[in-house]
N, C-alpha and C positions, 0 to 999 in steps of 0.2 A: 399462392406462389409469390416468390421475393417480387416476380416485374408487376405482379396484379396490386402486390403492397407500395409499387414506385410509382405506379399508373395514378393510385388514389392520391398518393401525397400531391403526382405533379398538377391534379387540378389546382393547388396555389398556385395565383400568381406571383410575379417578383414584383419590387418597387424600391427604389430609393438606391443608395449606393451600398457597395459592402463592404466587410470589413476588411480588414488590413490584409494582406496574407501571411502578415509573418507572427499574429496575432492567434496565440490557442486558446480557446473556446469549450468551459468545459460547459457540462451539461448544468450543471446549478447555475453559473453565470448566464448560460440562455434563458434559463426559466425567470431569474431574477431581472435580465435585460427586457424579456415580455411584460412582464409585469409595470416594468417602468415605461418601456418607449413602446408598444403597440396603441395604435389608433384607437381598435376596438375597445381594449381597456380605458383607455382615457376616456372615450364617449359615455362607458358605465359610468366612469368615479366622475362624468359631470349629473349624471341622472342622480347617482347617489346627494351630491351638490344641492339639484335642485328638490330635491324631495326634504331635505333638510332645510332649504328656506320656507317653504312653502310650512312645513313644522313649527317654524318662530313665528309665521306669519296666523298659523292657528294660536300658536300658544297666545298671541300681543291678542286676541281678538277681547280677553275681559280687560284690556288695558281705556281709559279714556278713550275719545277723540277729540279732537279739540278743532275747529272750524271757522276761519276767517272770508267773511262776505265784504265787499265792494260794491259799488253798485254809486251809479249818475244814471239819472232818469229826467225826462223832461214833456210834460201832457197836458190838456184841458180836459181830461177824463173826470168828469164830474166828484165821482169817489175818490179816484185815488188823489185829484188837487185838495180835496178837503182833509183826505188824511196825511200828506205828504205837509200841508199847512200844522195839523197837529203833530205832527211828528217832529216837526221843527219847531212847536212852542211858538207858535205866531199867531197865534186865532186872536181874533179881534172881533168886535161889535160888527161889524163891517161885511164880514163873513156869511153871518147870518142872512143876510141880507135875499129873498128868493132868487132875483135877477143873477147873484154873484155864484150862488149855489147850480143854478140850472147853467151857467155860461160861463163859468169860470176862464180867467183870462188861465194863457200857459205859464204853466211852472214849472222853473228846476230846481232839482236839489240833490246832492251826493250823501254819500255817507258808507254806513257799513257795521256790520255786527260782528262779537266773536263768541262763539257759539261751543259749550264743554258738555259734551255726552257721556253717561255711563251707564253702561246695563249691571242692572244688580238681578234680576233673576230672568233668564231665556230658556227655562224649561231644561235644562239642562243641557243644552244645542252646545253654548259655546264649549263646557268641560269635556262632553263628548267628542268634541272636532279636533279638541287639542289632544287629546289621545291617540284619538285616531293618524292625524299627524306624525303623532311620533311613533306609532308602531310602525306606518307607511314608510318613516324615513331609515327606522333600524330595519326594517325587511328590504329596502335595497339594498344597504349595508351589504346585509347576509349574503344578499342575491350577488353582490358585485365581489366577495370573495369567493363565491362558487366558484363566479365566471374565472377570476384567476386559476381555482385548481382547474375547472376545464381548460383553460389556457396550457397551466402546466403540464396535464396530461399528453394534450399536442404538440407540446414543444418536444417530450419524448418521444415520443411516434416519430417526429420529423427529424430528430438527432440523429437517432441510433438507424432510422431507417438513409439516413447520407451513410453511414458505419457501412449498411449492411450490402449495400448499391456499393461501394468503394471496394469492399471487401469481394465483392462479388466480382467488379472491375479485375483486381489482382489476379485472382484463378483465372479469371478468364484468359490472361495474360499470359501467364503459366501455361494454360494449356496451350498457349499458341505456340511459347518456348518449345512445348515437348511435339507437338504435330509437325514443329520445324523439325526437330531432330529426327524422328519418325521420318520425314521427306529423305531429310539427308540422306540414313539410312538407304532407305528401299530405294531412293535414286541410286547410289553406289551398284547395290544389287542387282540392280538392272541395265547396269552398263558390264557388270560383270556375265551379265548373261544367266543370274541364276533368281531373278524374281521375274516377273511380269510388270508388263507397262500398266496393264487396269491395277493395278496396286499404288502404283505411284498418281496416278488420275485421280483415283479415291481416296488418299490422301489429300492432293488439291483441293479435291471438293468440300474432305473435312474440314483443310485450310481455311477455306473459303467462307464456310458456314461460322466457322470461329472469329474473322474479321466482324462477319455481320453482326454475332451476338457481343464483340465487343464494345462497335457502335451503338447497337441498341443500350448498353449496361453502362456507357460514356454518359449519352443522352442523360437517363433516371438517375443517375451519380446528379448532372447538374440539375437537373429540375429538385430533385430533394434538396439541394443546397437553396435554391429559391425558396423553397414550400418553408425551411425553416428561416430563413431571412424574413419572408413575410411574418411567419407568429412574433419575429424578436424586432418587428420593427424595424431592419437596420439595411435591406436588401441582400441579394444575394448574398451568402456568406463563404469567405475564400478561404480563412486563415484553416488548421489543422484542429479535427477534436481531440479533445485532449483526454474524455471520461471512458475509457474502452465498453466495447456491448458486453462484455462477459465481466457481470460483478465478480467481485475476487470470492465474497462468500455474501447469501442473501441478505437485505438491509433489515437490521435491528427495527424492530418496534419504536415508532417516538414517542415520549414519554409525555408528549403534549396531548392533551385531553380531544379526543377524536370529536370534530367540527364540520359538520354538513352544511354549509350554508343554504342549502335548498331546503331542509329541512326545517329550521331555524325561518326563514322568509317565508314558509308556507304557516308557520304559527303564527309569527308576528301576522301576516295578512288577514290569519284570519280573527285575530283580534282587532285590527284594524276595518274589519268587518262588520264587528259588532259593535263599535264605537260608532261607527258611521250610521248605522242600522237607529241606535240610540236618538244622534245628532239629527235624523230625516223626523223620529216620532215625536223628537220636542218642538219640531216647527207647530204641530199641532197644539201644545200648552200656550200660555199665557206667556204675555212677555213682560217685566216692569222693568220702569227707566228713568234716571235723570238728566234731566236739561237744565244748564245752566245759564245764561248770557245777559252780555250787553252789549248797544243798541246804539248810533248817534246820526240824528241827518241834518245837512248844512243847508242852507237857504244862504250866505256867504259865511268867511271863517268866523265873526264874529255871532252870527244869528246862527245857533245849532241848536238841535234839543234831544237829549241822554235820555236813557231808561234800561232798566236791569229788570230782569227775573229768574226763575228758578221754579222749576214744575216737577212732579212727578207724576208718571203717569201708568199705565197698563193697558196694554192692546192686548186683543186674543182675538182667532182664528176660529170663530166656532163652528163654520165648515169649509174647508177647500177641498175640492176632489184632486187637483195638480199636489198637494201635499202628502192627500192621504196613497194618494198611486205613488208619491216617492217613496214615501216610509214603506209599503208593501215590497216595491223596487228592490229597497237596503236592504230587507229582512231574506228577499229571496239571495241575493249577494254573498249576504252573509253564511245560510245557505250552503252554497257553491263553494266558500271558501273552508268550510268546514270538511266539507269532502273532498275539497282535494287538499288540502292536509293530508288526510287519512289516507287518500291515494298514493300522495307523495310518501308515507312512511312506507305503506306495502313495498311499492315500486323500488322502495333502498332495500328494504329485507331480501327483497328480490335479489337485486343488482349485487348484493354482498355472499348470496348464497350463488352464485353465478360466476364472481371474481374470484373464491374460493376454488373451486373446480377447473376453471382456467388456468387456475396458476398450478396444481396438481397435473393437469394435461398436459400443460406446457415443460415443466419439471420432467416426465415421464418421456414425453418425446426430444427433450433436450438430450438427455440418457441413450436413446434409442438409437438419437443420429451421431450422436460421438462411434457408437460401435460399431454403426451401417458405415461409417465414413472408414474406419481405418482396417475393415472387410475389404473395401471397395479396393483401396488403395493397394492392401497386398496381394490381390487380385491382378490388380495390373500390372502390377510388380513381377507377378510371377508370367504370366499370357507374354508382356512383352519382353523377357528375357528367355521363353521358348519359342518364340517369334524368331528372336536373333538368329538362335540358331536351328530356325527350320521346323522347329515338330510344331507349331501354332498357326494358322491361316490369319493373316491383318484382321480380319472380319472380327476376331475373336479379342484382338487385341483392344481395337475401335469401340467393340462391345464394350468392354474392360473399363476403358475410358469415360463411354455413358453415363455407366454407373455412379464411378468416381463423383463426375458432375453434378450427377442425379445425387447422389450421398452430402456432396458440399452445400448444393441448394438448400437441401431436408436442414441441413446444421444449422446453415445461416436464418435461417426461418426458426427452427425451434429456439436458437438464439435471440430473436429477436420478440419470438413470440413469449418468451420467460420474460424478457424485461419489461414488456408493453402490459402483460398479464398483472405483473407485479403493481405496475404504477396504478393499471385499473383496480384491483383490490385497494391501493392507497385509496385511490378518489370515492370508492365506492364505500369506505369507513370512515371515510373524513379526516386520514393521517396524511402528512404533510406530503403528498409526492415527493419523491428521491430523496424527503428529507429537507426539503423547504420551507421555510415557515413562510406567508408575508409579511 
């Protein structure tokens, strides 16, 4: 029912101010203003942000390093006075000497090295990372245009469902117009002496009941305008929409190449998967490297003593069990990401074969309620102009009335549920919602 579909929207909150009132608002302009000013989104397009640095930070990893040391020291540490002495190019006869070697008096000395690394082969660890990297940072990408079309989607639901709550509002109003007139009426009658007083009572009390459902359909009118203020960012929203719930004829196909992003981030991850899976197995290869540097330490600025070198070398790992449980770790990962890929596609064939039939039900009972509704109507039409004149009991008219309501409900719902049907078919092919691109 229309209140169970305002109930859902009004769990949004409101925040922030809103807009203008004299400001209309169509539906592209909301999906487009979510896009920009929502919180939520922003927080994605910072994740997408940082998965992209974190990428350059893989990529630079075969790049040099280059490393500057510092360093004042001062000891009679037996070794390091005698090498802190050569290291400054100071040795002397004197040095030698046992007494000077076992007791060395304290020495300072500063200085400092700058030190050039590069790896030329790590088992394939670093090309693997940088991969991996960059699959990780296009599968946020993906992931973070998803989150807009789900964005989009919601912004529909919360548009059209203010439409449907307003719309709802109006009849509601209406009927209060006609249960006035109805009063008016059978009051008249009743002073003329030729209705009864419990007619006019139950009138009242239909009054009555109709004040209350206006309140209620006031309420979810403004909570929906909240629920879509919060997706657009912008708080409650005042001004007039402008996009009507009943498209004039169904929206054309876009000619933009149908884009899942959940689908798309469920590949990319799981190639990022296997890149990673790769990066854990080359910890276990061999690693070779060059080191390049130079060296200078002061005993004062005049007394110093320089030296360079230049090594190549190769470390290997020829068992770690911390290494080899991670490489298992990756592979099982990789894994997981493989199958939910495949999960993720079932789960859209699903969701397409599902949004397909929605929108056909929705179609069907759109149809169904146009012709319940204008039954209903000349229903009443006819009950309460035999009413007038006598041959109808109010009860029947009151009935009449029900219906009417009961037929406007049915409209306003399979109205709503055509257009919500539609935009879920969009989301669930990956075509632009209402025709949006990002």
């Amino acid at each position: 029912m229309i209140i169970q579909k305002m109930t859902l929207l009004g769990l949004l909150l409101a925040a922030g101010s809103g807009l203008g009132a004299q400001d209309s608002l169509t539906v592209t302009a909301a999906i487009r203003k979510a896009w920009a000013d929502q919180a939520g989104l922003r927080a994605g397009q910072a994740l997408v942000e940082g998965r992209q640095a974190e990428a350059e930070a893989n990529r630079d990893l075969r790049l040099p390093t280059l490393t500057l040391n510092a360093q004042g020291v001062r000891t009679n540490e037996p070794m390091q006075a005698f090498g802190i002495k050569l290291n400054q190019a100071r040795i002397a006869a004197a040095d030698f000497n046992p007494l000077a070697l076992n007791h060395p008096d304290p020495i300072g000395a500063y200085g400092g090295s700058l030190v050039l690394r590069q790896p030329l082969y790590t088992g394939g660890r670093i090309t693997s990372a940088r991969r991996a990297g960059a699959f990780g940072a296009q599968a946020e990408a993906a992931s973070q245009e998803r989150r807009k079309q789900e964005t989009a989607q919601q912004v529909v639901e919360a548009y059209f469902g203010v439409q449907v709550a307003e719309q709802a509002l109006r009849w509601v109003e209406d009927t209060g117009l006609w249960v006035q007139g109805m009063e008016d009426f059978v009051s008249a009658r009743v002073q003329q002496g030729l209705m009864l007083e419990a007619e006019l009572q139950r009138l009242k009390a239909v009054h009555a009941q109709v004040d209350a459902r206006k309140a209620e359909v006031l309420k979810q009118a403004r909570t929906a305008r909240s629920a879509l203020g919060l997706l657009t960012g912008t708080g409650p929203v005042e001004g007039p929409l402008a996009t009507p719930l009943e498209a004039a004829e169904p929206a054309k196909a876009s000619d933009a190449t149908p884009f899942r992003g959940d689908l798309v981030a469920a590949d990319l991850q799981a190639k990022a998967a296997r890149e990673g899976a790769k990066a854990a197995e080359g910890a276990n290869r061999p690693e070779v490297g060059l080191e390049v540097g130079a060296g200078t330490l002061h005993h004062a600025w005049s007394e110093k003593g320089n030296w360079t070198w230049a090594a190549v070398g190769l470390s290997w790992k020829l068992f770690s069990a911390p290494d080899q449980a991670r490489a298992r770790a990756a592979r099982a990962q990789e894994r997981a990401a493989v199958e939910m890929r495949t999960f993720k596609q079932q789960q859209a064939e699903h969701e397409v074969r599902a949004a397909r039939e929605a929108v056909l039900a929705a179609e069907a009972r759109h149809l169904s309620a146009k012709a319940a509704l204008g039954a209903a109507e000349e229903s009443r039409r006819l009950r309460e102009a035999r009413h007038r004149e006598g041959l109808t009991p109010l009860i029947e008219v009151l009935d009449a009335d029900a219906a009417v309501q009961g037929a406007r409900t049915l409209l306003l719902q399979s109205l709503y549920d055509l257009r919500i049907s539609r935009a879920g078919l969009d989301l669930a092919t990956g075509h632009p919602i209402e025709g949006v691109n990002p």
